[in-house]
C-alpha positions as CSV (number, residue, x, y, z in Angstrom):
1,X,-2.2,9.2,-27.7
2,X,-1.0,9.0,-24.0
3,X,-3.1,11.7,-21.5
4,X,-1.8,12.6,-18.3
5,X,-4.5,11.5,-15.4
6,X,-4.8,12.7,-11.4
7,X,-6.7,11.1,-8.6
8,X,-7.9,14.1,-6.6
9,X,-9.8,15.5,-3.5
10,X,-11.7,18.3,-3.7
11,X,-12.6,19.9,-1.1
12,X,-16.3,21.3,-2.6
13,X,-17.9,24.9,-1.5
14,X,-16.4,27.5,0.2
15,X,-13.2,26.0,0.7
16,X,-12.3,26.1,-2.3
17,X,-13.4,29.7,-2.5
18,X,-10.8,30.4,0.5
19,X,-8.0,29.2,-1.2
20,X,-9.3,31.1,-4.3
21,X,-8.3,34.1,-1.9
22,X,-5.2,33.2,-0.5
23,X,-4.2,32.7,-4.4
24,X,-5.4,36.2,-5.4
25,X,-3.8,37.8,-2.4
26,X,-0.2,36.0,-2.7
27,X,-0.5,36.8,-6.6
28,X,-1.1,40.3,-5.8
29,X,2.6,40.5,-4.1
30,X,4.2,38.6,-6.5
31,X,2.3,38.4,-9.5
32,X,1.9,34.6,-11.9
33,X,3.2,31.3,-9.9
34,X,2.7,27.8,-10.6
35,X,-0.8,26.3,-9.7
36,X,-2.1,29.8,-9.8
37,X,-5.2,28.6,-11.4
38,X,-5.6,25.5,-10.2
39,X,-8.4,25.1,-8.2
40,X,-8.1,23.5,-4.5
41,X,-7.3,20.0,-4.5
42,X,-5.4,16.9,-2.5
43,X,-2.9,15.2,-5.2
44,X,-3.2,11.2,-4.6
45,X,-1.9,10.4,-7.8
46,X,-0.8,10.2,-11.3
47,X,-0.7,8.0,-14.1
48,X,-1.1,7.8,-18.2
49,X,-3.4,6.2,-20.0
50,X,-2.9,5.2,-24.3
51,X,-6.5,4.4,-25.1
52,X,-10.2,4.3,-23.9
53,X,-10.1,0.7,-22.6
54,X,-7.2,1.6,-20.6
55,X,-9.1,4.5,-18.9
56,X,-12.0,2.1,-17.9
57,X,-10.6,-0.1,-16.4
58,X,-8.7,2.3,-14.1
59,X,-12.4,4.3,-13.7
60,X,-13.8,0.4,-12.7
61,X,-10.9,0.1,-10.1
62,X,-11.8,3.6,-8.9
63,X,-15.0,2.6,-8.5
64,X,-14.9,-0.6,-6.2
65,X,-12.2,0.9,-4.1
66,X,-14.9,3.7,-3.6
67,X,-17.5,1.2,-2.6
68,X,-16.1,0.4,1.0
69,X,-14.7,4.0,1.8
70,X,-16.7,6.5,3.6
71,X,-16.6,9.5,4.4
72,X,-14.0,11.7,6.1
73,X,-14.4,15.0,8.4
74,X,-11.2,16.4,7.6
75,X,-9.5,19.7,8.6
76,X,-6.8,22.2,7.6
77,X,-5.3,24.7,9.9
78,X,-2.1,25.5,9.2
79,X,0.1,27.1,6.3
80,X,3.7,25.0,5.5
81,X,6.2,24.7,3.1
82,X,8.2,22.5,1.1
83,X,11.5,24.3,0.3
84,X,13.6,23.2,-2.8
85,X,16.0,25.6,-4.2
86,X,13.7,27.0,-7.0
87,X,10.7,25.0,-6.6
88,X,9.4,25.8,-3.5
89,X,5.9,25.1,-2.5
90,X,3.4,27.3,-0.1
91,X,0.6,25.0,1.1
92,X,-2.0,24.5,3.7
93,X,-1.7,21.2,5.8
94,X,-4.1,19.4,7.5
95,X,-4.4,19.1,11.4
96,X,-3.2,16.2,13.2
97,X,-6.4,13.9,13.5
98,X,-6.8,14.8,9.3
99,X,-3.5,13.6,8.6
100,X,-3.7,10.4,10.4
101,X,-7.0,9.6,8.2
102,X,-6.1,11.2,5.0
103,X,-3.1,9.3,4.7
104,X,-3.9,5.9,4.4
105,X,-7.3,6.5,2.4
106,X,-4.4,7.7,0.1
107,X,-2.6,4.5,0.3
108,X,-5.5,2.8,-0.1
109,X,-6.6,4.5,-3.5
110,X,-2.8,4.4,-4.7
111,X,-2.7,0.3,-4.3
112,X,-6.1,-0.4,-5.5
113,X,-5.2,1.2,-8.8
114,X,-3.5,-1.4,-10.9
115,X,-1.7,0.8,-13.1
116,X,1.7,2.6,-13.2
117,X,1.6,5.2,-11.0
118,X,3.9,8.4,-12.5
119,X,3.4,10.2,-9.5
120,X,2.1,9.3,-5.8
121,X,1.5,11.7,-3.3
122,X,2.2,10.8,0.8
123,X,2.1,14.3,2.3
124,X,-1.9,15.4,2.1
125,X,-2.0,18.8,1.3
126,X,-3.9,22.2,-0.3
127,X,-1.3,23.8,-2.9
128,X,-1.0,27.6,-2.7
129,X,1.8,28.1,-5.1
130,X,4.5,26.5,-6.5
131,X,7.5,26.9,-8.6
132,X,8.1,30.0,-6.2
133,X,12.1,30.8,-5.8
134,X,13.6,31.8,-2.7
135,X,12.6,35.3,-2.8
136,X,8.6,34.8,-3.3
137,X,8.9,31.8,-0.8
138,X,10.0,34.6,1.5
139,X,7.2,37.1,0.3
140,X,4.3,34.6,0.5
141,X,5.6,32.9,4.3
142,X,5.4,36.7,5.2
143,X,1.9,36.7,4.3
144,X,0.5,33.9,5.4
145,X,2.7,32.3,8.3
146,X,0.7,33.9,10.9
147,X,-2.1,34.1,9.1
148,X,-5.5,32.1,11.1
149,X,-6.5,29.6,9.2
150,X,-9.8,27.1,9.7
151,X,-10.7,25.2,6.6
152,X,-13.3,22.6,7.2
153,X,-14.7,19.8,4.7
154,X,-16.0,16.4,4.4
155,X,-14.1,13.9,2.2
156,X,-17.0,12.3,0.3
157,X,-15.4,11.4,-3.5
158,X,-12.3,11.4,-5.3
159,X,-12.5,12.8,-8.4
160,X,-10.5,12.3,-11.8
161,X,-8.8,14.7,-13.6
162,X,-7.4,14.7,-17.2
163,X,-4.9,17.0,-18.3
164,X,-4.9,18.3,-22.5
165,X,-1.6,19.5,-23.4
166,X,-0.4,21.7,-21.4
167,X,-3.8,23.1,-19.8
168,X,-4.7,22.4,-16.1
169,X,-6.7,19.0,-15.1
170,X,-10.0,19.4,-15.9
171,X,-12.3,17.2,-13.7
172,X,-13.9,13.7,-15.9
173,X,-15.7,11.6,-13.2
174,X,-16.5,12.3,-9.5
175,X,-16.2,8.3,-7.6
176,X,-18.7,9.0,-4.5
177,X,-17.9,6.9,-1.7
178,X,-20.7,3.9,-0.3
179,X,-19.8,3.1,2.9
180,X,-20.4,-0.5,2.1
181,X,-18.7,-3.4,4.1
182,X,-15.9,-5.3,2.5
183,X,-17.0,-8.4,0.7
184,X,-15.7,-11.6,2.4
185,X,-12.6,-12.6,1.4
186,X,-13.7,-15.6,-0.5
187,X,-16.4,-14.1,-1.9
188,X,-14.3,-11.4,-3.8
189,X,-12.0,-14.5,-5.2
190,X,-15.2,-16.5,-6.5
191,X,-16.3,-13.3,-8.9
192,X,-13.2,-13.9,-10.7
């Protein structure tokens, strides 16, 4: 049977605890949105997987891309949005000097996977709520808009995430990265 998979940051400690907070307090206002309980986490992607074997050799591809990455100072210090008509989303965004990183260590990870991506995420960012029409878009921009906000990590792993029915993603396998070099070019085409 198919499961649904994510590629994930997480941004460990008291982070996630903060955004724990802002959920609580935005929920207090406008009671159950989507990613409620979720816990804090940078989407990179998506993808489904039919068996065991499948799954492996995505978690093998996870792991060599992992080997040459290291890791990654990052910062979020603002609150955005990303207005649909009903769908809206409430989010904290990274500062500028995060972005610029985060972005293509996304890439990265998303073409060194070698399986169907169902979803791929370009725009970095820390999920408040979602799902949230016009009016609790309004109630939670209130809220938070102005509010100060200094979250502060280092990007060590990517995690992955397995979602059963219609549960949230439970974490499966943290991917720590090694800060080793590259192999030479024609080295990595003489293991194959």
């Amino acid at each position: 049977m198919s499961k649904i998979y994510s590629v994930a940051i997480y941004p460990f400690g008291s982070v996630m605890d903060e955004v724990r907070a802002l959920k609580d307090e935005l929920a207090s206002l406008i009671g159950w949105f989507g990613s409620r309980n979720s816990k804090a986490h940078i989407t990179i992607c998506e993808f489904n997987a039919d068996s065991e074997r499948q799954l492996e050799v995505v978690k093998s591809q996870l792991h060599n891309i992992c080997n040459t990455e290291s890791p990654l100072n990052l910062a979020f210090n603002h609150v955005g949005a990303f207005e649909k008509e009903v769908n809206s989303v409430i989010c904290l965004l990274p500062d500028n000097e995060s972005e610029i990183i985060l972005k293509p260590l996304m890439k990265r990870i998303q073409k060194g996977l070698k399986v169907k991506l169902t979803h791929s995420s370009s725009n970095p960012h820390l999920t408040i709520g979602r799902r949230l029409d016009a009016e609790k878009l309004s109630v939670a921009k209130t809220l938070f808009m102005h509010k100060k906000i200094s979250l502060k990590f280092c990007c060590d792993r990517i995690v992955l995430r397995v979602r059963e029915g219609n549960s949230q993603f439970v974490v499966i396998e943290e991917f720590i990265f090694q800060s080793k070099p590259p192999l030479p070019r024609d080295e990595q085409l003489s293991m194959f």
